[in-house]
N, C-alpha and C positions, 0 to 999 in steps of 0.2 A: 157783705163778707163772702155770701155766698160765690158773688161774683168774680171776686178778687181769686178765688181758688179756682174758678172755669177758667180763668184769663191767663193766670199762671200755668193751670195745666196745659194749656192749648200753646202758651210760649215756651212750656220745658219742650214737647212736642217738637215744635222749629226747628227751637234750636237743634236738639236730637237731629233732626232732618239732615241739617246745616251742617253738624259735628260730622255726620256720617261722610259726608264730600269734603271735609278737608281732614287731611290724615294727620295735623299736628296735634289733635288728641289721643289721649292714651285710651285703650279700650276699658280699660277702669273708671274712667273721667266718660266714656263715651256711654257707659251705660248706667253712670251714677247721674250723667246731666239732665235728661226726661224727669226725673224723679227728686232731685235737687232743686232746681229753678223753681217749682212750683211750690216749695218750703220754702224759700226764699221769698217767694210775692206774697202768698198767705203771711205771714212774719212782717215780712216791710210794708206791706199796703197800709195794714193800718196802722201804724208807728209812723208813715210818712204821710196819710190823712190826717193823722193827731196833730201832727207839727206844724200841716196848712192851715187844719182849725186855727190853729190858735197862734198864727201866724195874721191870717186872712181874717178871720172872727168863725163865728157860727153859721153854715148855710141855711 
């Protein structure tokens, strides 16, 4: 779990990077996405490991 919030943080990050070189974001979106993405992975990570479980079985 722990990791899944490093991974996310370090992807809102990027993107943030990425958002900053192209100008089709809005500065409200530009500084809500560092801090967004990483709610987003914490949330889906394991909702989207539950569903491999028990897709795939138990590892």
């Amino acid at each position: 779990m722990i990791v899944l919030v490093v991974v996310g943080a370090l992807a809102g990050w990027v993107a943030f990077a990425v958002g900053r070189t192209r100008p089709a974001l809005t500065p409200r979106m530009e500084w809500l996405l560092p801090w967004l993405l990483p709610g987003v992975v914490a949330v889906g990570g394991p909702v989207l490991l539950s569903i491999l479980e028990s897709i795939v079985g138990p590892w």
